[in-house]
N, C-alpha and C positions, 0 to 999 in steps of 0.2 A: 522838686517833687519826687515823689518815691516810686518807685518803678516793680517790674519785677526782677525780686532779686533776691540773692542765696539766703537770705533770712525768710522770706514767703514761702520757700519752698522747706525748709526746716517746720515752720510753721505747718503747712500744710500736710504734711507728714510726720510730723510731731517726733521726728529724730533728727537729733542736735549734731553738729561737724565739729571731731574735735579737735583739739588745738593742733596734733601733730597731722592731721589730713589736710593735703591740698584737695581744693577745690576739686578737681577733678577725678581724684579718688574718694570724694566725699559722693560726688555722682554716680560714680561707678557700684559704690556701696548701696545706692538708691537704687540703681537699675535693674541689680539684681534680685530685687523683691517684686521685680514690675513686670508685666509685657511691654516692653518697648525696642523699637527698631535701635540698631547701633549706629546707624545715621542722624539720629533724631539727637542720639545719647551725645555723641560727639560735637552736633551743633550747640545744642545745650552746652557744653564745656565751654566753646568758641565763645558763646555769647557771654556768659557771665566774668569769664578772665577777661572780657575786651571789658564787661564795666569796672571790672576790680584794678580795671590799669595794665595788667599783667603783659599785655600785646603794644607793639608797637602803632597798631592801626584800632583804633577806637571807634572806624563807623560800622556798625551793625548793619547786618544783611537782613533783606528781607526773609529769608532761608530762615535763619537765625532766630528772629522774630517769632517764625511761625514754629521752629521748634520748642522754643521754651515754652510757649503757648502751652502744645500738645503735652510737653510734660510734666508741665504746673497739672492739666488735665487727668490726665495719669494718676501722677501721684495723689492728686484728690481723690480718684474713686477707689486708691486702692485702700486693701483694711492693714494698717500695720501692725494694730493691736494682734493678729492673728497668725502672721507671719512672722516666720524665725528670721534674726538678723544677727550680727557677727556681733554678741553681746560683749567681747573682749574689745571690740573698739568704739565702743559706743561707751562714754564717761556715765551716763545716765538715760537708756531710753526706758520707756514705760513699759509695765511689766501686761502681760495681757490681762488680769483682771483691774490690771487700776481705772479707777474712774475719770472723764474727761473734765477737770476742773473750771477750764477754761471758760466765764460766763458771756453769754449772751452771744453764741456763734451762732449764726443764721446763714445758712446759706439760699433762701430767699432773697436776700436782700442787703443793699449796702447802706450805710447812715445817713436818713431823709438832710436836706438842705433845712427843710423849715422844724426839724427838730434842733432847736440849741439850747442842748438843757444845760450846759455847762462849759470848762473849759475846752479850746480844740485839743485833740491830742496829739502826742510826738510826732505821728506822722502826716501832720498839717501842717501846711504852712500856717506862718503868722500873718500872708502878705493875702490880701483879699485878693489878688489878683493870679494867683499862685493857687487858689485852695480847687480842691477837689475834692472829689464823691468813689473812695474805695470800694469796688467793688466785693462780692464775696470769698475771691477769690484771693486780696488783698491788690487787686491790679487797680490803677486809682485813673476814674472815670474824666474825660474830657479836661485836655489842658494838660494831658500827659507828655514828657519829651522822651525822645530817647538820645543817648549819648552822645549824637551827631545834631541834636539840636531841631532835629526834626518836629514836625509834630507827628504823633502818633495814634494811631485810630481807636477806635473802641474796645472795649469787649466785645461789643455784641455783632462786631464786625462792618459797624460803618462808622466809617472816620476820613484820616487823608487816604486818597486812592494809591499814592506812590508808598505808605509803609501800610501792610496791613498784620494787626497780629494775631487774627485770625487762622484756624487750619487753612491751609488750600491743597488742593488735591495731588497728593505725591503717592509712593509704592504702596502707602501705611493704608488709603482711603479705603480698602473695601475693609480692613480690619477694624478702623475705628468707624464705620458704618455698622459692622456688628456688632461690636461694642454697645454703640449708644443704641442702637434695638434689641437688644437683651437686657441690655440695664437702663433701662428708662429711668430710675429712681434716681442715678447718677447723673443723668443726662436733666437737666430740672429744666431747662426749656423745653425740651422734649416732653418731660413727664407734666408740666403744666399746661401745654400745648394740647395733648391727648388728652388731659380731664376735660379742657373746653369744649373740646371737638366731641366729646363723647358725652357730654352733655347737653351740647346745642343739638346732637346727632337725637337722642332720646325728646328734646322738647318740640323738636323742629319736626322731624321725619314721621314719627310716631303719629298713629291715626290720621294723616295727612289728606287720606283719599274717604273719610267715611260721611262724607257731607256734598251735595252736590253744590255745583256752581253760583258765583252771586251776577247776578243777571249783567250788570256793567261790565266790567274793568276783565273780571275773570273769565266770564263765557267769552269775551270779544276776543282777549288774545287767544286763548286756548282753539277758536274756531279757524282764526290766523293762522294758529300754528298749524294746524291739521288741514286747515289749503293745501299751504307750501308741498305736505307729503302728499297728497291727492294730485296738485297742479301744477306743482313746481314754481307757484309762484315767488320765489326767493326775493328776488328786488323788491317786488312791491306785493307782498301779503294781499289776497280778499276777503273779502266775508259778506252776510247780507249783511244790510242796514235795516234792520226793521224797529227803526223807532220816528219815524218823518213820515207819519199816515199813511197816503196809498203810497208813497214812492219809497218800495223797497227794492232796493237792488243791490244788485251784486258789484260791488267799489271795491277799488283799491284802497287798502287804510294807509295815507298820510298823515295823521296829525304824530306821529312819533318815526324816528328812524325804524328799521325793521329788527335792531341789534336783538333786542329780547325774545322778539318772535323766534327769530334763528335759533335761541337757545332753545325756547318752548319747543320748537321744533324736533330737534337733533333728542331734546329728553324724549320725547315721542316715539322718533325712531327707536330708541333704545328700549323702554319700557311698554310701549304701547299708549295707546291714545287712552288717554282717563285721567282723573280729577289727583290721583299721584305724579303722573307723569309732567303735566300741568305747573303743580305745583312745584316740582324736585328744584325748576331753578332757583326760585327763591327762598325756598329752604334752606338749600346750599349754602346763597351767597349771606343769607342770616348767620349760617353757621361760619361761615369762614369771616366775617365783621366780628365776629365772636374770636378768634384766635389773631386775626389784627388788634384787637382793642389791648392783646396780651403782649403783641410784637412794638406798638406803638408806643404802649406806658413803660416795657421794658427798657424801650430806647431812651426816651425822654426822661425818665425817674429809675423804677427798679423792677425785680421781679412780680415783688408782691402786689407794687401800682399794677403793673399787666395783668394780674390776674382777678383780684377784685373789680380792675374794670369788664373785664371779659363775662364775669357772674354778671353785672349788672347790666351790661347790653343784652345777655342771651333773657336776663330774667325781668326786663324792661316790660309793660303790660302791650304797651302799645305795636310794639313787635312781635310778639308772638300769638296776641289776637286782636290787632286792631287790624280795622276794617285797610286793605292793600296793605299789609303789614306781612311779616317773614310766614305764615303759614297760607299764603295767597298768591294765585297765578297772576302776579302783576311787576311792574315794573320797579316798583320802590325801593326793595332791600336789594336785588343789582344797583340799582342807582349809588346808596348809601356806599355799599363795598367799595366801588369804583370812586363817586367821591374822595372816599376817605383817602384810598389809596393813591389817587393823587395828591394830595395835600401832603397824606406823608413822604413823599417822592420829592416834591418840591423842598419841604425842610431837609430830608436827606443832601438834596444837591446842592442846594444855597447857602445853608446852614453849614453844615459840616463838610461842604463843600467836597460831596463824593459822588463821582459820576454814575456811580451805580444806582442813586437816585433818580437819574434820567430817565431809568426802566419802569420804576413803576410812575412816573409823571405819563411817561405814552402810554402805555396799558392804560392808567386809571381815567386818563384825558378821552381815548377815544372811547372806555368803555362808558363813561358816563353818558357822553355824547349820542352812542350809541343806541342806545338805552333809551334817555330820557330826551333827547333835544336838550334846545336851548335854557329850559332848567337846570342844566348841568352849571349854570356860570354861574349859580350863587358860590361853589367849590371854588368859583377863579376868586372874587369879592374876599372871601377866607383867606387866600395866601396874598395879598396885597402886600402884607408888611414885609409879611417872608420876601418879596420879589424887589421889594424896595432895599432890604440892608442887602442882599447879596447879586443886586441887578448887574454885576460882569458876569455874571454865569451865564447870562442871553446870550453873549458873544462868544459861547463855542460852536463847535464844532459838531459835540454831544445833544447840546438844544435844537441846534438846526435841524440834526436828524430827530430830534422826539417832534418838531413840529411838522416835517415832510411826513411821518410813521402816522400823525394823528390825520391831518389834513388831507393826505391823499385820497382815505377810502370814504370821510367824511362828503367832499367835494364828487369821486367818482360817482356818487349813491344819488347825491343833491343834481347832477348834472342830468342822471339817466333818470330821475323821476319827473324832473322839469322838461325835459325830449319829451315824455310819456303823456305827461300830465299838467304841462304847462301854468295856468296861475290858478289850479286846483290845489297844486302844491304846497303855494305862496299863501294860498288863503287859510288850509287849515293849518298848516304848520307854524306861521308866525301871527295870521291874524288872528284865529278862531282860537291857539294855544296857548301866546304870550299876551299881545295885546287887548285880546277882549278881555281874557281871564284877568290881568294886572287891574285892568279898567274898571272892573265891576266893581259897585260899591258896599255889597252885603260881603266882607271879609272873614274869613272862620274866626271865631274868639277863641286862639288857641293857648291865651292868660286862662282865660274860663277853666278852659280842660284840661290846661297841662297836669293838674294836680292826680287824674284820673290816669293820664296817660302813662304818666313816668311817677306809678305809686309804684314804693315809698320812698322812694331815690330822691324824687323833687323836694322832699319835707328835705334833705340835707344838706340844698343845694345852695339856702343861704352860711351856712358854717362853712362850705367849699368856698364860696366868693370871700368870707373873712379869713379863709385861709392865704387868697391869691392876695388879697391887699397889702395883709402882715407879710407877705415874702416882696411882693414888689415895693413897698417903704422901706423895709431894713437892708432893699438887695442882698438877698441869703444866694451868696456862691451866684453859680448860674441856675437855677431853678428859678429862678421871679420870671426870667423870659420865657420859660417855656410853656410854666402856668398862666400868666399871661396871655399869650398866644393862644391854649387851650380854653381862655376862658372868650376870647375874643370869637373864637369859634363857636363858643354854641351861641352867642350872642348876639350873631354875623347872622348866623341863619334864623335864628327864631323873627330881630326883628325885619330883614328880608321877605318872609312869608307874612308878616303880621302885615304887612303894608302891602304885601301882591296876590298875598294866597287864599286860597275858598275851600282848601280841603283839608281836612285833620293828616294826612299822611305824609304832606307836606313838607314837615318841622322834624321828620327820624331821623334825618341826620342830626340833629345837636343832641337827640340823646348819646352817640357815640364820644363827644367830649364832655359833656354831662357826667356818663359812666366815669371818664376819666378825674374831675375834678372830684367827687364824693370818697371815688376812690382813694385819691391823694389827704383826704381830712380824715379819712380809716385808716389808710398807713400812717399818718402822726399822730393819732392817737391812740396807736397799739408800741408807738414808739416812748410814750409819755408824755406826750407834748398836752399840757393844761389846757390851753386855749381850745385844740381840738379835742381834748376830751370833753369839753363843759360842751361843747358844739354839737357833737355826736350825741350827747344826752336831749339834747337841744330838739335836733329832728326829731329823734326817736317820739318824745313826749308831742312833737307835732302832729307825726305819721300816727301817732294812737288817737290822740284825737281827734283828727281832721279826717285821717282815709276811712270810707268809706268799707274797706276790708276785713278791718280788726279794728276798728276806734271805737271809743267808749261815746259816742254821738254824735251827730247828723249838724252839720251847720249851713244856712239858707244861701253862702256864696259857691257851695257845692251844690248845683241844681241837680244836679247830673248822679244815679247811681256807679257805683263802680263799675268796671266789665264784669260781665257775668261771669266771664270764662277765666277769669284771673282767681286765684285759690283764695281763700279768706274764712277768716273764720279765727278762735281761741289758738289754734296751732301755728298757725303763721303767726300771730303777733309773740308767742312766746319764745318762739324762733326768733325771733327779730330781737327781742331782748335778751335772750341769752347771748346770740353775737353781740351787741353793744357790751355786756357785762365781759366777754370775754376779749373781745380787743382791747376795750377799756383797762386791762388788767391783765393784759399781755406784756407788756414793758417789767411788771411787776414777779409774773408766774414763770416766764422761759427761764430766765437763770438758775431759778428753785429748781425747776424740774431737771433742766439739764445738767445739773453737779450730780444727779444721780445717775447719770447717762454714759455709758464707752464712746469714743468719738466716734467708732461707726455707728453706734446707736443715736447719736447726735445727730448725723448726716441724714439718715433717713426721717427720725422727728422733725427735722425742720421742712424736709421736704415733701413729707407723708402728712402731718397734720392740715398745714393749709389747702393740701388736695382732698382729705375728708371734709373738712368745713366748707369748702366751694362746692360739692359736692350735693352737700348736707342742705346749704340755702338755694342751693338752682331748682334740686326738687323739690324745695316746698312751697316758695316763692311763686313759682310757674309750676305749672302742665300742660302738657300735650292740650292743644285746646279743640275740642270739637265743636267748630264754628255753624253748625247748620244752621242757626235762628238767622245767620244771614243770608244764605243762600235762595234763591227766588225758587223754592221747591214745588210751587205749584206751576210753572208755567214750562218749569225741568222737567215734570212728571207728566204734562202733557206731550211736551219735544219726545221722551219716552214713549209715551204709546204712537205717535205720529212717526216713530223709527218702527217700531214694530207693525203697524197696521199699513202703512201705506206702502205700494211698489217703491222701488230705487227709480231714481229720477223722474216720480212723477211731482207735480209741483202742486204746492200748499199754498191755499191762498190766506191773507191775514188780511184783519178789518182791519181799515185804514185809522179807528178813531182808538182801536185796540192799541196799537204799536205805538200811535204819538202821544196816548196819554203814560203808557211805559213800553220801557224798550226793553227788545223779547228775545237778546242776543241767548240768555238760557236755552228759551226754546230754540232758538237757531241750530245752537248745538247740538244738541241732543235728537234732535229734528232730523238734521242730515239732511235734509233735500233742499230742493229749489223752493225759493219763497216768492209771491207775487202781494201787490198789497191789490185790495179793489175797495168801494165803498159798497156797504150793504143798502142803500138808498140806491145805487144805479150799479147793482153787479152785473147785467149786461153787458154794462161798456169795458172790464174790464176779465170776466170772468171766460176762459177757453172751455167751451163744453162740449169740445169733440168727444172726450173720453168720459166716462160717466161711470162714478159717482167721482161729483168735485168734492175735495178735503178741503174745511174751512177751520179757520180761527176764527170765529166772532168772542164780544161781551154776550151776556145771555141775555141780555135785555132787547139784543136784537134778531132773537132765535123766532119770536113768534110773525118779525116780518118778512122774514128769511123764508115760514112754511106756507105765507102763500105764494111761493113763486117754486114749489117742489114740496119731495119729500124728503125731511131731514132723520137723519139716525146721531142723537147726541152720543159719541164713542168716548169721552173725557170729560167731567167738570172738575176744575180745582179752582181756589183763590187766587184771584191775580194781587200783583204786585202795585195795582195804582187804584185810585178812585172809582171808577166804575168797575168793581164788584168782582164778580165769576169770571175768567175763560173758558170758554166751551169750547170743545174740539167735537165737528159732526162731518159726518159725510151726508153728502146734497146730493140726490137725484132730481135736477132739473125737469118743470114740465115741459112735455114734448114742444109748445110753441115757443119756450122761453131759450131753449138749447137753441131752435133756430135762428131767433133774434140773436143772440149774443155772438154763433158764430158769425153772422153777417155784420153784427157789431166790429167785430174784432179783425173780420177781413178787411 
């Protein structure tokens, strides 16, 4: 196998060593055109005479490793063409206006597995068991050795734990931290890293706060959270419960751990209490699922897979405006994050058999946990296989600690809420959460709606499965296993929920390997690859005619409109085709273009154009979605005047048939007070009328029996959110013998 060595680094710098130069003065002549340390320069020398034979000791230091690393680095960002060099001993370097001949340099990307458009080249093996995936560096990916027979780790710095050839931090680090924050263009993980982040940052963040709450999911945490700062309830979150008729009170919320809460929480203190603050966490963890979708595909395949998946997770429909989706105070897109991030932790450490995988296996384990309960284990179901080929990794040392790091605070939490709240606990958490919800038999039809969900990705995602097939029949290198695995992934979760789940929000996790796989059938075929070309043509002609967005017509197994809030229209589908025409005819166009290119002007083309074009499709695909048609804004706008009208801790009362036919956690919020429930048929028995005038919730249909027992002043009417009609907010002046009954009532 080919390694890095003094021809990659010629290469790299496009100045040749000539015959009368030792190695090491061939370096020395490099060095001089560069910023680099004489430490680094010398290890370099070390390393490459120990491959050239030159030394008596042939095993390479980890030292060693990591400097040639740094100045393969180096030398790539630097510009030669620009720089004066000692033209007398240079037989032939390039003059500064020559042009970069050399076709098809990407440095996105290294050459797909399931592209074989032809012979391998020189620096392939011929042995299947031998081949590898060059990176663009010309460092050649998984299954590398170095000189000692080792194996040796990645590029992308996960590999074996005992050689890494990665930087690690020596004198050099705060320089080459400046480095790569000045020249992000150079830095292309970095610089593709920051397009996603700066685009999930605009889709996500953007208008976040201009819609008030949706009565369920959102008002309930956000009330949770705004306890904790009031109460200090931390362990165990309260809120009212005003959706169980007269019986509203003030509980503890168990059917979930409190992990999310804490975050809602902590956003709160920072920002202040409101429908941004609310939202920030899962905003975030939308945006950061978005720069893992770039860390995971780059690991697995290459740059350009990471980044195309990253576009299609942030611009996925159902994440950015489905209902508990990434622009929603709710638990889902933390869920998904953490998922994921376990999953990839586990192939880290089983896989590639690097401990540093262990880290995010406990992050992502307890944060899932955390988060969602006992939903978190359709993530464990996902890595089955992964635990079965590499199951001696159980038996360190490293796993021991991820399971003590998960299981301590998990069990500490479980222990003190069971003290507290004994089989309250037990009931909503495993019965009322897992086993009712598995048990029920009206399941969401999430075949029905995926097509809505995950438009227009899903239209591609049969050419993605012929993609996984054609690599696992031929076994192309190692890539069959991984798209394999990524496809068993979304396949793991979708039919998982299809058999336990009742909610559309369920199933966002497989859009993250989803993303992944479309992604993989648009990198081959921007690579050439036929199969995926005729594929990608394939969807496209699907997504125009099936979605609902841009399609040329409406078909009756789409019952369902698209989201409203998803962009659509003649713009988007022309978009959409113009990227098919130009991936489709990228294999064909880059070399053209680039023989007229400098190689520094190469470097930045390959690195600047796929960040315009992800760019280009994040905002058109998606926007910022203002969600208010969901939000329960009439029962929001009553809790608003009930903030404004009534004293601080005087208590509100709510009809009992109000709250159980919907539940009025909006109004809770926005409310702020004490809630009581009573029945309007016997308010006597529950109504306190020391203090007068009583604040009531009723339906309005029960205003006119309410005014023979007082007088009523209606201060609110809006639309409620269930079947019976209005909510009226009125203040009640009880008659004088009715306040006496009621107190004696209630005494």
């Amino acid at each position: 196998m080919s390694e890095v060595n003094l021809q990659v680094i010629q290469d790299a710098s496009g100045i040749p060593k000539t015959n009368k130069e030792t190695i090491s003065e061939y370096i020395d002549r490099i060095a001089k055109s560069v910023e680099i340390s004489e430490e680094t320069v010398n290890l370099t020398k070390s390393y490459l005479n120990k491959q050239s034979g030159f030394t008596p000791d042939p095993e390479i230091s980890s030292e060693e490793a990591d400097a040639i690393t740094e100045f393969l680095q180096v030398v790539k960002t630097a510009d030669f063409d620009t720089r004066s060099t000692d033209s007398e001993s240079v037989e032939s370097s390039p003059s500064k206006d020559s042009t970069y001949q050399s076709s098809n340099l990407d440095l996105t990307e290294y050459p797909s597995s399931f592209d074989n458009k032809g012979p391998q080249s020189s620096e392939e093996s011929a042995d299947d068991s031998e081949q590898t995936t060059p990176d663009e560096y010309g460092v050649e990916q998984g299954g590398t050795k170095s000189n000692s027979g080792q194996q040796a780790t990645r590029s992308d710095g996960f590999g074996d734990p005992t050689e890494r050839t990665g930087p690690s931090i020596s004198t050099d680090t705060l320089r080459r931290v400046w480095v790569r924050v000045t020249s992000p263009l150079y830095d292309i993980d970095a610089a593709y890293l920051l397009t996603l982040l700066a685009v999930g940052a605009y889709l996500y963040y953007f208008k976040l706060d201009t819609w008030t709450f949706m009565s369920y999911d959102e008002a309930l945490y956000a009330y949770a959270a705004r306890d904790i700062l009031q109460n200090g309830n931390w362990a165990a979150p309260h809120l009212y419960w005003p959706t169980q008729g007269i019986d509203v009170s003030y509980i503890p919320f168990l059917e979930k751990p409190p992990g999310f809460i804490w975050l809602t929480a902590v956003s709160m203190a920072i920002f202040g209490v409101s429908e941004f603050a609310a939202r920030f966490p899962s905003a975030t963890f939308s945006i950061m699922t978005g720069g893992l979708a770039y860390i995971v595909g780059r690991h697995l395949f290459d740059r350009r897979t990471g980044l195309i998946a990253g576009v299609i997770w942030l611009t996925t429909p159902y994440v950015y405006a489905g209902t508990n989706g990434g622009r929603m105070a709710t638990t889902d897109a933390a869920w998904v994050f953490f998922g994921t991030l376990f999953i990839f932790g586990v192939w880290i450490a089983f896989i590639n058999e690097d401990d540093r995988g262990y880290s995010f296996v406990a992050v992502g384990a307890l944060g899932a946990l955390m988060v969602k309960g006992f939903a978190a284990g359709v993530y464990a179901l996902v890595v089955i296989p992964i635990c079965l080929i590499g199951y001696q990794r159980f038996f360190t040392r490293k796993f021991a600690h991820v399971v003590a790091f998960v299981t301590l605070p998990i069990a500490g939490w479980l222990t003190f809420a069971y003290i507290m709240y004994g089989d309250t606990l037990i009931y909503e958490l495993v019965i009322q959460q897992v086993l009712q919800r598995a048990s029920r038999p009206d399941k969401y039809p999430y075949l029905r709606d995926l097509p809505m969900f995950f438009d227009p990705w899903v239209y591609f995602l049969p050419g993605s499965l012929g993609l996984v097939y054609a690599t696992v029949k031929n076994r192309t290198r190692d890539e069959w296993k991984q798209l394999l695995f990524v496809a068993w992934w979304a396949v793991c979760i979708l039919v998982f929920f299809r058999l336990t789940g009742d909610h559309p929000w369920y199933i966002m996790g497989m859009y993250f390997p989803g993303a992944i796989l479309v992604s993989r059938l648009v990198v081959a075929a921007s690579r050439g690859s036929l199969a995926a070309i005729v594929s990608v043509w394939g969807g496209l002609a699907l997504s125009l005619l099936f979605s609902h967005r841009f399609g040329l017509t409406e078909f009756a197994f789409l019952p369902r409109k698209a989201n409203a809030f998803a962009p659509s229209g003649l713009t988007v589908g022309a978009i959409l085709i113009l990227m098919a025409i130009l991936v489709c005819a990228w294999d064909f166009l880059q070399p053209k273009i680039q023989q007229y290119l400098t190689q520094s002007e190469v470097r930045v083309f390959s690195v600047a154009v796929p960040i315009i074009l992800a760019i280009l499709v994040s905002t058109t695909l998606a926007a910022p979605a203002d969600l208010g048609k969901r939000s329960a804004a009439g029962q929001n706008e009553i809790g608003m005047v009930i903030n404004s009208e009534v004293p601080p801790d005087t208590p509100v009362y709510i009809e009992g048939e109000a709250s159980n036919a919907s539940p009025l956690f909006g109004l809770s919020f926005y409310a702020n007070r004490p809630l009581v429930g009573f029945s309007a048929d016997n308010h006597k028995k529950h109504i306190n009328a020391s203090n007068s005038p009583v604040y009531a919730v009723v339906r309005q249909k029960e205003v006119p029996k309410i005014k023979k027992n007082g007088s009523v002043e209606v201060l609110a009417t809006k639309e409620g959110s269930n079947h019976d009609g209005k909510f009226v907010f009125i203040a009640w002046s009880l008659h004088e013998e009715d306040t006496t009954n009621a107190t004696r009532s209630l005494s």
